[in-house]
C-alpha positions in Angstrom: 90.6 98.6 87.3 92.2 98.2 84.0 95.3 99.1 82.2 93.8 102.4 81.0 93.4 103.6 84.3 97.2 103.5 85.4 98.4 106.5 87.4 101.3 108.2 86.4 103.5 110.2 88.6 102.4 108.3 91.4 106.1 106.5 92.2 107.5 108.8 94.8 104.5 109.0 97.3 106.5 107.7 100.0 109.4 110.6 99.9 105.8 113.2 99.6 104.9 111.3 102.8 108.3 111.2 105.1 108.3 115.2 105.2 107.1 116.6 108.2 105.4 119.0 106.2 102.8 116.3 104.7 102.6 114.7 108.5 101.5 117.6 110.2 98.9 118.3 107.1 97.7 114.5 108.3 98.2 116.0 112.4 96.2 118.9 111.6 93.3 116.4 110.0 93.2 114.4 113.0 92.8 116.6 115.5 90.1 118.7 113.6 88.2 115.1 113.3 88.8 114.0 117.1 88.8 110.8 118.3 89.5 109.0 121.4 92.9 107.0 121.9 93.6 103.9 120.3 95.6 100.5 122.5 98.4 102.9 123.6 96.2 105.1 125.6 97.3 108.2 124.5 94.9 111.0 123.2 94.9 113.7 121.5 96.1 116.0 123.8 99.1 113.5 124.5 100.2 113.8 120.6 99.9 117.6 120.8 101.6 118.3 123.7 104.5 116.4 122.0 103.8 117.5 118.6 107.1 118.3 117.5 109.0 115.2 118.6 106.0 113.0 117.6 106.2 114.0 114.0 110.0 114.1 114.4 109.9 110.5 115.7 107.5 108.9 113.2 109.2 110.7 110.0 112.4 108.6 111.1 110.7 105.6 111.4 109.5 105.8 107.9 112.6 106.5 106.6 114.3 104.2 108.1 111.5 101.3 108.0 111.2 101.0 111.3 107.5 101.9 111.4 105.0 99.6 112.9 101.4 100.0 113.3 100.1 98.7 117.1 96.7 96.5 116.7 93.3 98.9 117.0 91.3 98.8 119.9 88.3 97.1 119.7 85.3 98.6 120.7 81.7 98.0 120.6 78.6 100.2 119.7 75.3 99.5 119.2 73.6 99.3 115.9 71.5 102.5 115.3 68.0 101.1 116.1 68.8 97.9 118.0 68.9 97.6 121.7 71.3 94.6 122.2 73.2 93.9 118.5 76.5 95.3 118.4 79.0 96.7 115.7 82.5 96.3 116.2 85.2 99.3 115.9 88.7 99.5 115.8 90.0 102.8 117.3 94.0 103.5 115.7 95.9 105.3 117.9 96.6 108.6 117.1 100.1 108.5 115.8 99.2 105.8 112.9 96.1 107.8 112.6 98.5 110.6 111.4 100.4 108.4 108.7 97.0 106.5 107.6 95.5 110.1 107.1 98.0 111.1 104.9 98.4 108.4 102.9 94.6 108.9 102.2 95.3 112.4 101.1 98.0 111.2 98.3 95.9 108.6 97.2 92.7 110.3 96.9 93.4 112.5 93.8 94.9 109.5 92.5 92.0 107.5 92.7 89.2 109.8 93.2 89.0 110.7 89.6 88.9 107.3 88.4 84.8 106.4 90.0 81.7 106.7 87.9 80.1 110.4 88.5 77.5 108.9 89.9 79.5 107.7 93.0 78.7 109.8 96.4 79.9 107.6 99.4 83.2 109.1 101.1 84.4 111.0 98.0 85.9 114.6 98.3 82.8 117.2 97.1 80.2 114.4 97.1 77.2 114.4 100.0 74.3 112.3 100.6 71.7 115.4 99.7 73.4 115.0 96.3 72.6 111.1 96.2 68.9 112.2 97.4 68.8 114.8 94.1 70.1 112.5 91.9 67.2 109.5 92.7 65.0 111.9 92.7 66.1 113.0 89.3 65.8 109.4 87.9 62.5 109.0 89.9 61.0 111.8 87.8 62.8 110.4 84.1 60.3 107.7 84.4 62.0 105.0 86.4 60.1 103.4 88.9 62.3 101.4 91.4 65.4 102.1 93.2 67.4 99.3 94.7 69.3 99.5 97.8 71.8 96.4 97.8 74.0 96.2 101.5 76.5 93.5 100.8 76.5 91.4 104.1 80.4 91.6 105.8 81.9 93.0 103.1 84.9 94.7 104.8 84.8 91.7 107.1 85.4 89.5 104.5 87.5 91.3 102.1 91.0 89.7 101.0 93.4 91.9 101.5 96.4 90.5 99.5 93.7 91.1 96.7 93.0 94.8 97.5 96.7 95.7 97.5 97.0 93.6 94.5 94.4 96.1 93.1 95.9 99.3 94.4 99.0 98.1 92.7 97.7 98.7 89.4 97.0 102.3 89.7 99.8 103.3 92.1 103.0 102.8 91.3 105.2 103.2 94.9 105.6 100.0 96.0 106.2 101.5 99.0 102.8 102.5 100.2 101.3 99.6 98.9 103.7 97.8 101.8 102.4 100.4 104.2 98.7 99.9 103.4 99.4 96.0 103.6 100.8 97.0 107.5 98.2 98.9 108.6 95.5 96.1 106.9 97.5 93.2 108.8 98.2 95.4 112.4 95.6 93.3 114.5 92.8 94.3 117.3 93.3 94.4 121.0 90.6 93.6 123.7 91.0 93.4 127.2 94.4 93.2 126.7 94.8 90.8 124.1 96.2 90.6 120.3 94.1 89.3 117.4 95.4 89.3 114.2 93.7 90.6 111.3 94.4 88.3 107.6 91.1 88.9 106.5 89.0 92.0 106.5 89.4 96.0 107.2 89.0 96.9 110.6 85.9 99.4 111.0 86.3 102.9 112.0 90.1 103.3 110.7 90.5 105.5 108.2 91.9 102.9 105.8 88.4 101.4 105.6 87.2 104.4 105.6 88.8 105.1 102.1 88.6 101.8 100.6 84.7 102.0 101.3 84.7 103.9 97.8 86.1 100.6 96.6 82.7 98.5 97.3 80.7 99.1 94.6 82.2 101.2 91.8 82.4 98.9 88.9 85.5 100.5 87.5 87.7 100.3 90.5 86.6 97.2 92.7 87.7 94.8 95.0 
């Protein structure tokens, strides 16, 4: 990032995001994607059943700074195509699943715009048949090698005081920066018991899932 690249108009995201309006647009999100329940059990079908009071209850707790994020549950997969090496998760319950959804949603056209063209991963309008079209598009300009670079433990390594640092120069509401900084520092649970989380993003929340467009644009990095 650079000083050309400063957001305007981006200093009240946090009123945008204490409406109930914007938190059931982040509701309606969440349930469309699914999910099990995160380390206070409920699902779902738990939030919805409660929708009205849920959103009710968390709205005030924003305003009023009283807002806290519970730890993720941990849970492990295996990798796609090995038999015993695992990949750790960390499921969000579904309330903070709400508030992380909608922050992504005033973010996003914030920061969207500010990626090389070229960029596909987790970007609204982008797919992976367009990444396909576009190698092969450089294949057939005469190029002869394309190289796939996985940068090992990334997101497990990442400093977060840095990322917000980063944020920080394009959005302007301190506000949401202290949220993101929350939810980054919210700790797993496993079997029970708290880890906390200074380093890293936890996989499979949806604030890593955002900040994956961070990894290797060279305009807007970490």
């Amino acid at each position: 990032m650079n000083s050309e690249t400063l957001s305007m108009g981006s200093n009240n995201l946090f009123e945008q995001l204490c409406t109930e309006k914007k938190l059931v647009e982040g509701w309606l999100e969440v349930k469309r994607n699914r999910g099990t329940s995160g380390s206070d059990g409920k699902t779902i079908d738990d939030f919805k059943s409660n929708l009205h009071e849920e959103i009710k209850q968390l709205k005030t707790e924003l305003e009023l700074w009283q807002y806290k994020p519970r730890p993720v549950r941990r849970v492990e997969i295996l990798k796609p195509g090995s038999k015993n090496e695992k990949r750790n998760l960390g499921v969000p319950c579904v309330r903070h699943r709400v508030v992380q959804t909608e922050i992504k949603q005033l973010l996003e056209p914030i920061l969207d715009p500010l990626f090389w063209h070229s960029r596909y991963g987790f970007r609204p309008g982008k797919h992976q048949r367009q990444a396909v079209e576009a190698a092969q598009r450089i294949i057939q300009s005469g190029k002869k090698y394309i190289v796939d670079i996985d940068l090992s433990k990334f997101f497990d390594l990442i400093n977060q005081d840095r990322l917000v640092t980063q944020l920080g120069k394009v959005i302007e509401d301190k506000r949401i920066l202290r949220l993101v900084g929350m939810m980054l520092r919210s700790g797993v649970m496993k079997d029970g018991l708290i880890t906390s989380t200074t380093e890293g993003t936890t996989q499979g929340s949806i604030v890593r899932q955002f900040f994956c467009k961070l990894k290797t644009d060279n305009r807007v990095s970490c």
